[in-house]
C-alpha angles and dihedrals in degrees: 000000000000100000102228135243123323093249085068088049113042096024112019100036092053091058101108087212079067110024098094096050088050099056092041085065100043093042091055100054119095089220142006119216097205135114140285092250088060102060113087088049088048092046091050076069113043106260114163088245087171091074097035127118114226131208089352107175105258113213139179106256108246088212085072105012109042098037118084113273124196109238125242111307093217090018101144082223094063093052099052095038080127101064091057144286120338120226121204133200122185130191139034119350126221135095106292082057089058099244100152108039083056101045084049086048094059082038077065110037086052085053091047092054099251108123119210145164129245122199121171129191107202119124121271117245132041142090087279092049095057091041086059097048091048094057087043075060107041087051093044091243100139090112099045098042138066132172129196147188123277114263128213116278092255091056099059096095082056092062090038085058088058092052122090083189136005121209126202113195112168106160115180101334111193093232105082102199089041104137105176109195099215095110090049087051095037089055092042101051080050094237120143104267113203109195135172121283082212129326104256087052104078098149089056094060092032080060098042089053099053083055088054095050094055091052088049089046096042088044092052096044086044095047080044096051089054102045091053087048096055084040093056083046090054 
C-alpha cells in the first residue's frame, strides 16, 4: 500500500477517535511505499517498516494523464470557452491553498476588461467552503466563478480538459512533508501551470497571471478568427 497523505499521518492518525483504525491498516500491509522522513511515525504504528520502499519518485500515470481527455460535459469552463480563457484550481480551499489571492486576481482581471472563467474543484460543503463563496460574493464574482464538487481521481484529466490554465498556489501549509501532486498532473495532462514565485510574492504572480491570461485570450480570438475565415471560404 501507498501510505496516504501526511495530514493522515501526522493529524488524523494521532487522534486517538482514529488511531486505532489507522494502525490496523498500516499494520496489515505487507509494505508501505512511502519516505525516509515518515518512518518513525509509521513505525509508532506498526507498520512492517522491514518490507517498505522509501523516497520512491511519484509520477502522474501517461495512461490518464497524457492521453486526451474530454472536459467536463456540464464544466462551467467549457460553456463560456467563448468569454475568454478558464482558469481551474483543484483541491482544499483556504488560505494556505491560495484561495483568495486567486479569486482577487480574477476580481481584477474582470476590472481590467479580461474575462475570464473560474472553475474550482474543491468539494461543496464546510466552514472553508462557505468562507470561499462569501468572498465570490463580496467581489461580485458569481458570474465568473463556479465551484464544483470534487470528482473521482480518475476523473481529474477530465477537469484539466475543461482549464485553459491551473494555478497551484500552496503557500505555508501547516503540514511540513505535505507534496501535493497537482504540478506533476498539470504538466502531464499538458495544461499551462501558474505557481508562486515564491509565496510571500503574491503581486508578482497576480501580475504573471494576468500575462498568461492575455496569451490564452489572444490565442483563442486568433484560433477563432481563423475558424470563422475558413468557414466564410467554405
Amino acid at each position: 500500500m501507498r501510505f496516504p497523505a501526511g495530514s493522515d499521518l501526522y493529524r488524523l492518525a494521532q487522534l486517538r477517535s482514529r488511531r486505532s483504525a489507522y494502525a490496523e491498516v498500516v499494520r496489515s500491509a505487507d509494505g508501505i511505499v512511502t519516505t525516509r522522513s515518515a518512518a518513525t511515525a509509521l513505525m509508532a504504528l506498526g507498520a512492517p517498516i522491514q518490507h517498505s520502499i522509501f523516497d520512491r519518485p511519484v509520477l502522474a500515470p501517461r495512461a490518464l494523464f497524457a492521453e486526451p481527455a474530454p472536459p467536463l460535459p456540464r464544466a462551467p469552463g467549457a460553456q463560456t470557452r467563448a468569454a475568454g480563457p478558464v482558469i481551474g484550481m483543484y483541491g482544499k480551499l483556504g488560505r494556505s491553498k491560495g484561495t483568495p489571492e486567486l479569486l482577487a486576481a480574477a476580481a481584477r482581471l474582470r476590472d481590467g476588461g479580461l474575462a475570464c472563467s473560474v472553475l474550482l474543484m474543491t468539494g461543496i460543503g464546510g466552514a472553508k467552503y462557505a468562507e470561499a463563496a462569501a468572498t465570490v460574493r463580496r467581489l461580485r464574482l458569481e458570474n465568473t466563478v463556479a465551484m464544483i464538487a470534487s470528482l473521482p481521481h480518475w476523473r481529474v484529466p477530465e477537469f484539466l480538459a475543461s482549464c485553459d490554465c491551473v494555478c497551484f498556489l500552496e503557500n505555508r501549509f501547516a503540514i511540513d512533508v505535505h507534496r501535493p501532486q497537482v504540478p506533476r498532473e498539470v504538466a502531464t495532462a499538458g495544461r499551462t501551470l501558474s505557481r508562486w514565485p515564491s509565496e510571500q510574492d503574491c503581486l508578482r504572480w497576480t501580475q504573471r497571471l494576468i500575462a498568461i491570461c492575455e496569451d490564452l485570450a489572444s490565442t483563442q480570438r486568433g484560433a477563432r478568427l481563423s475558424l470563422e475565415s475558413s468557414r466564410t471560404r467554405c
